[in-house]
C-alpha positions, 0 to 999 in steps of 0.5 A: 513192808519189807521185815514186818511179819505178816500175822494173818499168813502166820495163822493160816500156816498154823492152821494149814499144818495143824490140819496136814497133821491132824489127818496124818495122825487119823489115817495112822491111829486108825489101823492101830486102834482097831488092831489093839482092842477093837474099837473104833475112833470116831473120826469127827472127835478125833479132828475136832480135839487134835485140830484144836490142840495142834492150832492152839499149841501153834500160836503159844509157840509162835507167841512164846518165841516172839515174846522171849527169843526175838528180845534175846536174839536182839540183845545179842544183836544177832537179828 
């Protein structure tokens, strides 16, 4: 099936980086919050709400370009 996106590869790549980043950003926000004012970030709360927020910021962007930018890359028969 040779043109035709594969949805389930799609997620797990969203999914795959959602995760890279979401731990990127907890090794990093760590030092930073302890250094400003002495908290400490729960590192369970932290994953469970970026990791969500990176998923679903994921798939409206996979949507919003499947939905507006494929039709308007057709119309000016580029794809």
């Amino acid at each position: 099936d040779e043109g035709v996106i594969n949805f389930r590869h799609v997620l797990f790549l969203i999914i795959l980086s959602s995760l890279i980043n979401t731990l990127t950003k907890l090794f990093l926000y760590i030092d930073k919050v302890r250094d400003i004012d002495g908290k400490e970030v729960d590192a369970l709360n932290f994953i469970q709400s970026y990791l969500t927020g990176d998923i679903l910021g994921g798939i409206a962007f996979v949507i919003i370009v499947l939905k507006l930018l494929l039709p308007f890359l057709r119309n000016r028969k580029l794809v």
